[in-house]
N, C-alpha and C positions, 0 to 999 in steps of 0.2 A: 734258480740257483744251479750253478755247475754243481755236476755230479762228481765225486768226488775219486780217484782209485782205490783200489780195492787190492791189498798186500795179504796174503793167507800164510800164517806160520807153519809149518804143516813138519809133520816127524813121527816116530816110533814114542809110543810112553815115554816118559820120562829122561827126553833128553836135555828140557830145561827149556820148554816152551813159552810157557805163563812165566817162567822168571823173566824174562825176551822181555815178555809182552809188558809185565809191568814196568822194566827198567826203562823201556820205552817212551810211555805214557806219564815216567815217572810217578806212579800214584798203585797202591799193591789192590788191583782193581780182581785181579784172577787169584785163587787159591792156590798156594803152591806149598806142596810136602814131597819128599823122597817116594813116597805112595806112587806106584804106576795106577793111569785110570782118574787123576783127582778131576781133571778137566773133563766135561760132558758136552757140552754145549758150545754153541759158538758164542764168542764174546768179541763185544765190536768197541773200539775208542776211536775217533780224529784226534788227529797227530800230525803236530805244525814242524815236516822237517825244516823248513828254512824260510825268509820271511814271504808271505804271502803264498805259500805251496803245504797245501795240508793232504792226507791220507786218510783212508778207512782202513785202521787196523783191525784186522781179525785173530783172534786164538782158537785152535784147533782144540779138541783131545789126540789123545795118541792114535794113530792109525794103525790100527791091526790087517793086513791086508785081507789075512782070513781066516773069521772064526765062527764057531755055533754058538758062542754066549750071546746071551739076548742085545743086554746092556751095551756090550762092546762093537756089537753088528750095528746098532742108534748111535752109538760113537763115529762109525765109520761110514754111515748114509750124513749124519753131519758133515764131517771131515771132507767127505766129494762134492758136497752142497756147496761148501766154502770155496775148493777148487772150484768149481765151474762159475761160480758167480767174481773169483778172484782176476788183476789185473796183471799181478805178480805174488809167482810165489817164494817165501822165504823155506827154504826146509832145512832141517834142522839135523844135525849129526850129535856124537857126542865125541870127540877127539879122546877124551881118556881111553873110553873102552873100546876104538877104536872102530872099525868099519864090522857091520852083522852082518848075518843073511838079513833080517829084517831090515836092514837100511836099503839095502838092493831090492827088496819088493818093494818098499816105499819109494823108489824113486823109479819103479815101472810103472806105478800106479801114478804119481805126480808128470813125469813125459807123456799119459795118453793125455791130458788135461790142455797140451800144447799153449802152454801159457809161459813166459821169461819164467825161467828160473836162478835163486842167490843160494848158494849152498855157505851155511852159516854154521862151520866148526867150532862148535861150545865146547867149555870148558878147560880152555886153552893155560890158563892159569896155572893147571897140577903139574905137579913135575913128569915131564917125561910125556906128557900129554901131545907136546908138538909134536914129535919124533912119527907119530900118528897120524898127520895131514894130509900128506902123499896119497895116502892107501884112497883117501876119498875120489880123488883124481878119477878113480876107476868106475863110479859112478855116471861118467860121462859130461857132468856138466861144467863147462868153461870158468862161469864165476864162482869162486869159494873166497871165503874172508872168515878168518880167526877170530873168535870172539872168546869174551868172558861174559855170560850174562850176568851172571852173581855179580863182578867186580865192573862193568861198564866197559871192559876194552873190546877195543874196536865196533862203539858205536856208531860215532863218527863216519869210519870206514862207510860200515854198513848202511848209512841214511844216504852217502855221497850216490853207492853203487844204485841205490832204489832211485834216485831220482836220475840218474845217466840212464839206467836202463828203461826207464817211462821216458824220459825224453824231459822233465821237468826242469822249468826254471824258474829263479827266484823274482820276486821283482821289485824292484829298489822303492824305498819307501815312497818319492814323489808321484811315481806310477799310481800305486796300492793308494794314496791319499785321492787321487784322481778318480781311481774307480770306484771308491767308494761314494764321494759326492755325485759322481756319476749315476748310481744304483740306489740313492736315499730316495723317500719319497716325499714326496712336499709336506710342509710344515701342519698344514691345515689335513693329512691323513695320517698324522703319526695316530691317531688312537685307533686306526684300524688295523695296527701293523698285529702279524700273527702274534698268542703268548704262548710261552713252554710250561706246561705243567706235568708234576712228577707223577707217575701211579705205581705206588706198587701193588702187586697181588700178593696175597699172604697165607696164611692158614699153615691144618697140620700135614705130615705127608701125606702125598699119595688122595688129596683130594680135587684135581685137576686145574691145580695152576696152571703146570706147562699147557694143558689142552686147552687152556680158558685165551693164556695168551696167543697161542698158536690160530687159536678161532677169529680172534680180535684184528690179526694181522692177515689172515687168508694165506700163511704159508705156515711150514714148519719150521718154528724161526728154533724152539727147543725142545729138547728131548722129550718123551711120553713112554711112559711100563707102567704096568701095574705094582711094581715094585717100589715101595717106598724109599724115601732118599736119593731119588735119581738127580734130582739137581740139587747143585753143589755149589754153583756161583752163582752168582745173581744176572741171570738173562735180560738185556735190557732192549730192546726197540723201538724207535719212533713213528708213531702213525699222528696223520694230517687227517683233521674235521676241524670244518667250517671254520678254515679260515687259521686252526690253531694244531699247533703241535703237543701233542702226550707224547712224554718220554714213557713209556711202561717198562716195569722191571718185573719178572716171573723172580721170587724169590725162594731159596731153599725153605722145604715144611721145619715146621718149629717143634720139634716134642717135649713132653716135659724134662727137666735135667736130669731127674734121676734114670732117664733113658737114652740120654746122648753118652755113650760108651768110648768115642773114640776121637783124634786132635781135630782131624776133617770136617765133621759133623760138627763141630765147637765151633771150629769158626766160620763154617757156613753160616750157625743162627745168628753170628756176631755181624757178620754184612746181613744180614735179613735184618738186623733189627735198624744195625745203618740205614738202608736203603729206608724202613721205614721212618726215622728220624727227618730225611730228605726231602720224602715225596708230601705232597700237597692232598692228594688223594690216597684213598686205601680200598682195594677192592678185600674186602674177609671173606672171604670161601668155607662154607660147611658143608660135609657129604649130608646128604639125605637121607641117605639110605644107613643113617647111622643116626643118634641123639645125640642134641648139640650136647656139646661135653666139658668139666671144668678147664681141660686147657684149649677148647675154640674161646674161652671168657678169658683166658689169661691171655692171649695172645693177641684177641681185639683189644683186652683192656691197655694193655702196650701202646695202641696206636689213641685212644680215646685220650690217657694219661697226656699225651705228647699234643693234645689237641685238633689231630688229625682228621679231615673229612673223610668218615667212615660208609663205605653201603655193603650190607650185610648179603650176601649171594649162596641162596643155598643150592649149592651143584648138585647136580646128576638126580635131577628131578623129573630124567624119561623111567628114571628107575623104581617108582614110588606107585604105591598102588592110590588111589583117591578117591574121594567122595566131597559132595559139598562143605564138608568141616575141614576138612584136610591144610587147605591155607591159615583158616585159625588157629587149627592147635601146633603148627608148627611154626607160627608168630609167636603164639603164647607162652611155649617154652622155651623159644628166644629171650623173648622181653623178660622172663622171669630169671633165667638165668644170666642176662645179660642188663640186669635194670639201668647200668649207667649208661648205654645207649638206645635209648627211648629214642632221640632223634634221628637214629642213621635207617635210611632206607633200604627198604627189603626187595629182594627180587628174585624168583625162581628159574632158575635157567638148566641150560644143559648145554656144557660148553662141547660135550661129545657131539648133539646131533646139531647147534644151533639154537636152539628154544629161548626165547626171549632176550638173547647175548645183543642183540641190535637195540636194545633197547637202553644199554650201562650208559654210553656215551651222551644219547638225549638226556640222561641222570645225572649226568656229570655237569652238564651245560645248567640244570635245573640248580644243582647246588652251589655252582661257582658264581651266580646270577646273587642268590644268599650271601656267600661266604665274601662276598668285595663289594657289597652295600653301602654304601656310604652315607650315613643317618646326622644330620645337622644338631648340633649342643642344644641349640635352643628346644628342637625335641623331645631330646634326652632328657633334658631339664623338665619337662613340662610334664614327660612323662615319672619320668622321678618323685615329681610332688602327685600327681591323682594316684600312684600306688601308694606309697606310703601313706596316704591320706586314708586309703580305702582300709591296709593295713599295717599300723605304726612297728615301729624296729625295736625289739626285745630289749629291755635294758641290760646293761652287764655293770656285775657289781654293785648295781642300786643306782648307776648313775645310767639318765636316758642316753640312748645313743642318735646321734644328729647324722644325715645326710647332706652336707651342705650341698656338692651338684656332682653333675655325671657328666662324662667325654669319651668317642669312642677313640680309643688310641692305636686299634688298628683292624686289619682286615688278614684274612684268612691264616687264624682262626678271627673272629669276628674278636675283639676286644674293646673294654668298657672298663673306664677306672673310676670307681666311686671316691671321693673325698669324704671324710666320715672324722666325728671328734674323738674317735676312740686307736686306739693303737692295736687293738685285737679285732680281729675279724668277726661279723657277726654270724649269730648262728646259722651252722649248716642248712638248717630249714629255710631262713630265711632269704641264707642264698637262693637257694634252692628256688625259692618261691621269685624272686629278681629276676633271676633265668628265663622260667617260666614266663613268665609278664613282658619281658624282652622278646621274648619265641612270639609271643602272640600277637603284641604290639607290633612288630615290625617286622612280618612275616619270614623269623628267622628258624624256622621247623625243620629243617634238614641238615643242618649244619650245629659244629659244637659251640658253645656261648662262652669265653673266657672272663670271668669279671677279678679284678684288681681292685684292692680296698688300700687308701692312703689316707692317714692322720693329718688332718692338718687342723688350725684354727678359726678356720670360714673360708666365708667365700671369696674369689681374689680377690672382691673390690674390695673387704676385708679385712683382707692382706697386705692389701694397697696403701690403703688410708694408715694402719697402723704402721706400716715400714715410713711412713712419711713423717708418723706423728715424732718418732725417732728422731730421725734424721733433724 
């Protein structure tokens, strides 16, 4: 696969970065508040300017060019990361307020990076704002184009100049049809073609998402402090094993609500809980060096609810003192605090030094091997009858309740829809106990079990025979 260019938005705080980048992308994928500082991390989308010519869009945070604050120094080894790996750079002014000293060191710091430069006058909309654009001039660099990011003007512009300046061209659809057939591969390997699955890392702050994804990928893809709430948007990257693509997403820590205080922090949990809605996998992260606690339970149970493949990671496990009990009792007061996921796999790692981090992925392959099983009716059937035989289904309301049969209706989450004469679901236990016997039977132990109960009359033949008798 061609590699694709690499465009970096790059500017001082809050010149209307992330607003760029989502009006772009089309989709409000970066956080964006009047707050300077909201952006931390680098945020990546492909971005199709014109037919058959797509981009690596990057978002910056603001560039400070020099400061002692911690936070904002991890903002600014970002921001050069982004530069030196960028193809072109977009940077960013604010026409209302017109030219700073701070726009002048950011475009000292962006010319040693010796990369095309688009100087992209935001804000162009307010009154009196153009009157402003001149002064930019002085910054040195040849191409500037007026924009409104809030209001879309001079997108257009903007997409034309990024592909003149790469040298990019479009290519007519008979082309693009050609090279596709070109690049398919034969009939008889479509089931080996790579698949995408989503991961997000989760948990509370400050318990080594950013380090865990950072590890996973062998670079510093996002930010690390000891400081809790440091990421803010949802971090995502692509890593290739065997054969397959994980999108990972590093999402912001989740705290309880009576402790999220401020607009930022609200809707950072609100894409955390997106992203978990999305992803296929869930990595849950617990410090160690802490007891699991009722919100590490509220926050897996989020993902458990949604039927998500869970494995449970307790970080920073160089940090823990031990003895041969050590792994049991901090299963134990997992599984206790967390009884609805009895099934999701545990693992101790330390995403700081490495310690068992190579081992998620072979985990991952183990559960997705479960989680897209694909178990034939007649089985289901057969097993249907020796459970229930062994033990019968609870009556409700004094009337017995019938299973007439079972299908799986889908895969990842595993789902199972029982056909049943009753319109009320049977009891929890006895779910409970179908589960079970399903985990067992069909070696479904690591992964969540969805079962669906529907009313009907029998079984289709049934169904059959009586819609005919009708007729």
């Amino acid at each position: 696969m061609k590699k694709l260019p690499v465009i970096a938005i790059i500017g001082r705080p809050n010149v209307g970065k992330s607003t760029l980048f989502n009006r772009l992308i089309r989709k409000r994928k970066a956080i964006v508040n009047d707050m300077p500082g909201v952006t931390r991390d680098r945020i990546f989308h492909e971005l199709e300017l014109d037919t058959g010519v797509s981009i690596l869009l990057t978002d910056t945070g603001g560039l400070e060019p020099s400061t002692s604050d911690y936070i904002l120094s991890q903002m600014r080894t970002q921001t050069l990361t982004a530069l030196r790996e960028s193809d072109l750079i977009v940077m960013m002014v604010d026409a209302d307020q017109g030219l700073t000293a701070m726009d002048i060191e950011v475009a000292d710091v962006v010319r040693k990076a010796a990369r095309p430069v688009i100087l992209a006058a935001n804000k162009v909309d307010i009154k009196g704002a153009i009157h402003n654009i001149s002064d930019f001039y002085q910054l040195g660099f040849p191409e500037m184009i007026p924009i409104s990011s809030a209001h879309g003007d001079g997108m257009g512009q903007l997409k034309e100049e990024i592909m003149k300046m790469l040298q990019l061209e479009p290519i007519p659809e008979d082309e693009k049809t050609l090279q596709e057939d070109e690049e398919a591969l034969p009939e008889e390997m479509a089931s080996v073609l790579p698949v995408e699955y989503a991961i997000s890392i989760i948990g509370k702050p400050n318990v080594g998402k950013s380090s865990l994804l950072n590890r996973l990928l062998g670079e510093d893809r996002s930010l690390v402090s000891d400081l809790p709430g440091t990421t803010r948007d949802a971090v995502d990257a692509k890593l290739k094993y065997h054969g397959r693509t994980f999108h990972i997403i590093d999402t912001a820590g989740i705290r309880r609500k009576a402790k999220i205080s401020n607009f930022i922090e609200k809707v950072s949990v609100l894409y955390a809980q997106k992203n978990i809605e999305k992803s296929d996998f869930v990595l849950m992260l617990i410090d160690s060096s802490q007891d699991t606690s009722l919100q590490d339970a509220n926050i897996s149970g989020y993902a458990h609810n949604l039927y998500k493949n869970v494995i449970i990671l307790f970080n920073k496990w160089d940090l823990v003192e031990k003895d041969t009990q050590t792994v049991k009792k901090y299963e134990e007061q997992m599984r206790q605090r967390m009884k609805f996921l009895k099934y999701a796999p545990i693992l101790f790692i330390s995403a700081k030094t490495g310690q068992r981090v190579t081992r998620i992925l072979p985990l991952i392959d183990r559960i997705t091997e479960q989680a897209t099983q694909k178990i034939s009716t007649s089985k289901l059937n057969q097993f249907l009858a020796d459970t229930t035989q062994k033990h019968a289904p609870p009556t409700q309301s004094g009337r017995f309740l019938k299973f007439f049969y079972i299908t799986q209706t889908g895969t990842m989450p595993q789902t199972f829809t029982i056909f049943t004469n009753s319109k009320k679901q049977p009891h929890f236990s006895y779910q409970r106990y179908l589960e079970n016997s399903l985990r067992s039977e069909f070696k479904l132990k690591d992964v969540p079990v969805r079962l669906v109960f529907k009313s009907r009359r029998g079984t289709p033949e049934q169904e059959n025979n009586r819609r005919k008798k009708k007729q």
